[in-house]
N, C-alpha and C positions, 0 to 999 in steps of 0.2 A: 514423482510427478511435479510438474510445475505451470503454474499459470504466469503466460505475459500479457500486460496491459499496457498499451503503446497508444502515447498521445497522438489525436487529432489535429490532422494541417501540419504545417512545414516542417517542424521539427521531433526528427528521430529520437525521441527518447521514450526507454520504456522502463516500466516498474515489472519486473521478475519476481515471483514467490515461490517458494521451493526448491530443493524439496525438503520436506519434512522429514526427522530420523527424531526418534524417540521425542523427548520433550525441547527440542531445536530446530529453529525453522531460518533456512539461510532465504537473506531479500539480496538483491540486487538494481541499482541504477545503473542503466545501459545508457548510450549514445552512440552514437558513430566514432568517435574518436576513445572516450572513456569509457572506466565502470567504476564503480564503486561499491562492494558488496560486505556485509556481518552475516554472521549466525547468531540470531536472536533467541535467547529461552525463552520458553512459550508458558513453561510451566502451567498452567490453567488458563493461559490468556486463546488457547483455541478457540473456545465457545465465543470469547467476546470481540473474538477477530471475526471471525465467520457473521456476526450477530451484525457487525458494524457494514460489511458491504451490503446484507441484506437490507438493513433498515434504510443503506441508499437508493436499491431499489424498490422499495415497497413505497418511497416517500418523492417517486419519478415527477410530481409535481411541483417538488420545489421545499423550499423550506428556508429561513431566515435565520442569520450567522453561520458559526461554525459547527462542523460535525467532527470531533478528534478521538483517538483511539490513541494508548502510549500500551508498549509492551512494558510487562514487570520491574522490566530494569533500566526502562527509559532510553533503549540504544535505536527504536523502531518508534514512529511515530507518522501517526498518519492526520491529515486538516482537510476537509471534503467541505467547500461551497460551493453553491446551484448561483449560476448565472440566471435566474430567473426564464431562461429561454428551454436551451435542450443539450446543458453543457453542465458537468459535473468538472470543477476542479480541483484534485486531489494533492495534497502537497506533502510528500515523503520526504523524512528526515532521518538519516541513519547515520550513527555515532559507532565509529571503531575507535577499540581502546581507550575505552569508556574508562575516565578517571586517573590515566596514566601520562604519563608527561608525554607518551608518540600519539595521543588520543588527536584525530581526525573525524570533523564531520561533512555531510554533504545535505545539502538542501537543492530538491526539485519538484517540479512539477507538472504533475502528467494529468491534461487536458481527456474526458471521458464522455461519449454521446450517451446519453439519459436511456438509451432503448438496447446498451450494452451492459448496461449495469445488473439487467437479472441473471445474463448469461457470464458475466465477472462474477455474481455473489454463486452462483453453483460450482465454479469452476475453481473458486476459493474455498469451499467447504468439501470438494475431492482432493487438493493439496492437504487441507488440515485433518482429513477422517485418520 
C-alpha cells in the first residue's frame, strides 16, 4: 500500500510513501520529469511517523516555526510550517547512499490544503500498520 500527497497549484510534484515490507519503508519524490526514491529503516520510527502527520492534523489551526520528523538513520526527513492561512508546507529531504562517496541528496517541497491533512494522517497510518 501506498499513499501520494501531491502539491497544490502549478507544480506537479508528489511525495509517495510505500510501501512498507518488514521494518523498511520505501519514500519517493515524483515530478514530471524526475524521481528520486530510498528505502528508509523504520526500525521503531513507525509510531513517530504516523504520530507526526496526525499532530498536523489535530493542530489545522496553525502553529509557530517548525514541525520535523528524521528517520533513525537520517536518510528521510521531513519540515512541516502552517502559512498562517490554509497551507501546510512540507519539505522532504531524502539521502541515498547515505555516507558513501555516490551519496546523493534531494530537497523538495510539497505544498498541502490544511482540510487534507486528516485524510494524509489516516492514509499514513494504513501504509505504516
Amino acid at each position: 500500500m501506498t499513499i501520494t500527497i501531491t502539491t497544490i497549484g502549478g507544480e506537479a510534484l508528489s511525495l509517495v510513501i510505500g510501501p512498507r515490507t518488514d521494518d523498511y519503508l520505501s519514500v519517493t519524490m515524483r515530478s514530471d520529469e524526475n524521481q528520486f526514491g530510498i528505502t528508509t529503516y523504520l526500525y521503531t520510527d513507525a509510531p513517530r511517523l504516523a504520530h507526526f502527520f496526525e499532530d498536523l492534523a489535530k493542530d489545522w489551526k496553525g502553529w509557530s516555526g517548525t514541525r520535523s520528523w528524521k528517520s533513525i538513520e537520517g536518510d528521510f526527513i521531513l519540515a512541516a510550517t502552517h502559512d498562517g492561512t490554509k497551507h501546510v508546507k512540507i519539505t522532504v529531504s531524502l539521502v541515498r547512499d547515505q555516507g558513501e562517496e555516490t551519496q546523493s541528496t534531494y530537497v523538495g517541497n510539497v505544498l498541502v490544503e490544511l482540510g487534507a491533512l486528516t485524510k494524509v494522517a489516516g492514509e499514513v497510518n494504513k501504509v505504516l500498520a
